[in-house]
N, C-alpha and C positions, 0 to 999 in steps of 0.2 A: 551210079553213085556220084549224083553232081552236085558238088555246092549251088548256093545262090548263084553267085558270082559267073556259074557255069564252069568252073575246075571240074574237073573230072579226079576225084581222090580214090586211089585202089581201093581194091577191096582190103586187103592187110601191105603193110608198108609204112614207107618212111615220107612224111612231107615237111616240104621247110619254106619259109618265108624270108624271103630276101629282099629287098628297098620295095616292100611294098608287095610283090609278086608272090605266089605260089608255086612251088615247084617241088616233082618227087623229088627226093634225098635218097643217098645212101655213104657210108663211110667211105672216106679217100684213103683207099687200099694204099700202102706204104706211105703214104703223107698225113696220120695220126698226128694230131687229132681237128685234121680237117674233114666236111665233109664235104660231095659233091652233090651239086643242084642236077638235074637231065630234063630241060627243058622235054615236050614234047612237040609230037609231028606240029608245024606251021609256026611254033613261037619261038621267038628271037631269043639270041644265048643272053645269058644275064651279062649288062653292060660291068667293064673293066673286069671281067673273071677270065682265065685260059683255058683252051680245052686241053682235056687230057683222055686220050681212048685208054681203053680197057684193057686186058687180055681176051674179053670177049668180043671186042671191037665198036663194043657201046662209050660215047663218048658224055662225059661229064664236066664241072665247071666246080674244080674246086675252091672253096672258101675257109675260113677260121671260123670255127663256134659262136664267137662273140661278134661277129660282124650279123649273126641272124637275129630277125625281129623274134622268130619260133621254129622250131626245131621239133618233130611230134610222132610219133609212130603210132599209127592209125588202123583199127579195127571196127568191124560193125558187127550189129545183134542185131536177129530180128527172133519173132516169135511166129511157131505153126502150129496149131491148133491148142495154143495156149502157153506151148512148149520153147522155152530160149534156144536157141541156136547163134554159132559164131557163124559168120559168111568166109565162106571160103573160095566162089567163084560167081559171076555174075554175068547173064543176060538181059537184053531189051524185054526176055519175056519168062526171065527162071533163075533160083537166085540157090544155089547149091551152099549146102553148110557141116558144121558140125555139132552135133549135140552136145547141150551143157549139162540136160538135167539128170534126173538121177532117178527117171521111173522105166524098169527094165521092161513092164510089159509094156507099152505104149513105145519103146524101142524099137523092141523084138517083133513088134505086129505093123509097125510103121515105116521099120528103117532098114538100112543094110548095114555090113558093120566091113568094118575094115583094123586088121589088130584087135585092138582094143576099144576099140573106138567105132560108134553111130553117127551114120548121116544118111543125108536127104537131099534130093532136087525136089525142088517146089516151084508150081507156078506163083509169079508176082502178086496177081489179085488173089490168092489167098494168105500171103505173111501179112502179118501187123509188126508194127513198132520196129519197124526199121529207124536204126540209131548209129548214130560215128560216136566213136568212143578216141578218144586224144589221152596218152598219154607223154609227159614232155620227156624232151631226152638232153635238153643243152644243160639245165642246172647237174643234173649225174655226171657229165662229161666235165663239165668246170671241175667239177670236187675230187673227180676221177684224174684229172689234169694235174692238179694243185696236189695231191695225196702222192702222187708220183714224183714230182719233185721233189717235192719234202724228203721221200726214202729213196732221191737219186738215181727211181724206178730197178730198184732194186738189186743193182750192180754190187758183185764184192770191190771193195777197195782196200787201198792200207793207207795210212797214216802214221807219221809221227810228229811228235812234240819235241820243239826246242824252245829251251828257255822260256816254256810255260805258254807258247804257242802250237797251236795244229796246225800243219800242212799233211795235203797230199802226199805219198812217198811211193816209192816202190816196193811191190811185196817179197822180193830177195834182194840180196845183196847182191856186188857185183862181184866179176872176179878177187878182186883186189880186198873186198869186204866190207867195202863202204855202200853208203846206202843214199839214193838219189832221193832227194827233197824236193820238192815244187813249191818254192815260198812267193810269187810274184814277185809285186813291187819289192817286196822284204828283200836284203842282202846282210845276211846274216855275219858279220865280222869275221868269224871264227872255222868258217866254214871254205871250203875252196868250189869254188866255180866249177860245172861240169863242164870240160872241153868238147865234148862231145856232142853238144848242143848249148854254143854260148847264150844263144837268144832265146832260149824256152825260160828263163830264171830260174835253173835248177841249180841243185851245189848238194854237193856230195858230204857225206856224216860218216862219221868212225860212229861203230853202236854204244860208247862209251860218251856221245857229245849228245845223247838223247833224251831225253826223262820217260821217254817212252816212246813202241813203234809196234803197231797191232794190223790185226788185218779183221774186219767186220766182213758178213757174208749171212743170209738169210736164207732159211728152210722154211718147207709148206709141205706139207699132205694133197694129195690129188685122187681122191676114190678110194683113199688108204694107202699110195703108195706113197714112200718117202722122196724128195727130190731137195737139189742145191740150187739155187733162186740163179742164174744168170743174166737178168736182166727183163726188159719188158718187149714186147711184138706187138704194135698197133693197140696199144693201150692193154694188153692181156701180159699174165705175166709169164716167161717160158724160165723153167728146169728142168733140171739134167736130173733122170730116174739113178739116186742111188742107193735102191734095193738090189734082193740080187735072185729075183725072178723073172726069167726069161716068158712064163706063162703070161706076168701081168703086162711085161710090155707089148707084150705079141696082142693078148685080150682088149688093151684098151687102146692099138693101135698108136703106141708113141714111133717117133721121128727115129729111124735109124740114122745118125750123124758117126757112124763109127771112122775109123781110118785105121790102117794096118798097125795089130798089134793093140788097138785101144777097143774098145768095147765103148759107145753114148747113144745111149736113147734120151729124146726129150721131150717135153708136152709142152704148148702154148696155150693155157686156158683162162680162163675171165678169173678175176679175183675173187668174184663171188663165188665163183666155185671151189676152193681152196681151204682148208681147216691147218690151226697149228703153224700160223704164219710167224715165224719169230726168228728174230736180228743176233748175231753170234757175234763175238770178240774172242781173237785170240793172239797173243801176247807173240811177239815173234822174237822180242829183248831174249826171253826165256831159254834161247836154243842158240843166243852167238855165245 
């Protein structure tokens, strides 16, 4: 599977172009949403990038999305005896795949099956239409980037309002029952400074000096189960399972994060996979 150029591009995978160069790709596990380049055997790491090894002890060169000329995750097709197949492994002389079509006898008399699923080893001299299939991956990730901001990647917070501004706030009160505000530059007259951290620009509220002070917090569905949005993991969004079947978590294999006396299961999965995504307010004025 060689380019022109003489690249050698996987059979299925990620490749990326970097000042010019070609190089597989794959996502920079905990540094979202970078990826990493890996050069191969004999060619030079990509100039001003760091290495960084793996946990598998493979080393790569992570980069920012926007610093790539292309960014593309790569598949090929070819056809046997007329028939499409996706490539799934390659030789100098046998090109192994999986069936796309949709004619069971010519499966059944052809192929082996594995699941659900038909393939083949073929010799080379007989597939046709062998073909690289590019689909891009940096425009998803900018909008995927940018959508996550936007909702703060999905964090509960609280806020409240003074004097017809929003700041940040804390989501209880403290002992005393005043409520910590986070107004930066702002230094709100009426308000007293927190001693407790003079340089953060916090200043503490009586619940009567507020027009208002809420707490936002976002739910999703996950295969059906109910969860409370805690934020994002490598661009995926993770919640906390608050149903109360032990069968669905055990069956869809969520995160036991319990600690003694608490019960939390949780799932970290792609946005696209999620139904019933929607942002909560709730009034916390309501309860001083």
């Amino acid at each position: 599977m060689t380019a022109p150029a003489g690249f050698r591009f996987p059979v299925k995978g990620e490749v990326a172009v970097f000042r010019g160069e070609l190089y597989r790709a794959r996502g920079a596990v905990g540094l979202w949403p970078c990826i990493e380049l890996l050069p191969g055997p004999g060619r030079p790491a990509p100039e001003e990038l760091a290495p960084r090894e793996a946990a598998d002890g493979s080393v790569g060169y992570s980069v920012a999305p926007e610093r790539l000329e292309a960014w593309n995750a790569v598949t090929w097709t070819f056809r046997w005896r007329g028939e499409l197949f996706e490539c799934t492994a390659a030789t100098p002389t046998k090109l192994s795949g999986n069936y796309l079509g949709s004619d069971e006898h010519f499966a059944k008399e052809h192929l082996k099956r594995l699941a659900i699923t038909y393939y083949g080893v073929f010799p080379r001299d007989e597939v046709t239409e062998l073909e690289m299939h590019r689909k891009d991956l940096i425009q998803p990730r900018h909008a995927l980037v940018q959508r996550l901001a936007e909702v703060d990647h999905f964090r509960p917070k609280a806020y409240a309002v003074h004097r017809g501004r929003t700041y940040p706030a804390a989501a209880e009160a403290d002992a005393s029952g005043l409520i910590a505000v986070t107004t930066g530059d702002d230094r709100p007259e009426d308000l007293v400074a927190d001693s407790r951290d003079p340089g953060a620009g916090r200043f503490l509220a009586a619940p009567e000096q507020l027009d208002a002070w809420y707490r936002t917090h976002w739910t999703f569905r996950w295969r059906g189960g109910p969860f409370d949005a805690v934020g994002t993991v490598d661009g995926r969004i993770k919640g906390v399972y608050t149903g109360g079947s032990w069968g669905f978590a055990d069956n869809m294999q969520l995160t036991d994060e319990s600690d003694p006396g608490h019960t939390r299961y949780t799932a970290t999965v792609d946005l696209d996979g999620v139904t019933d995504l929607e942002q909560h307010r709730t009034d916390l004025l309501a309860d001083q």
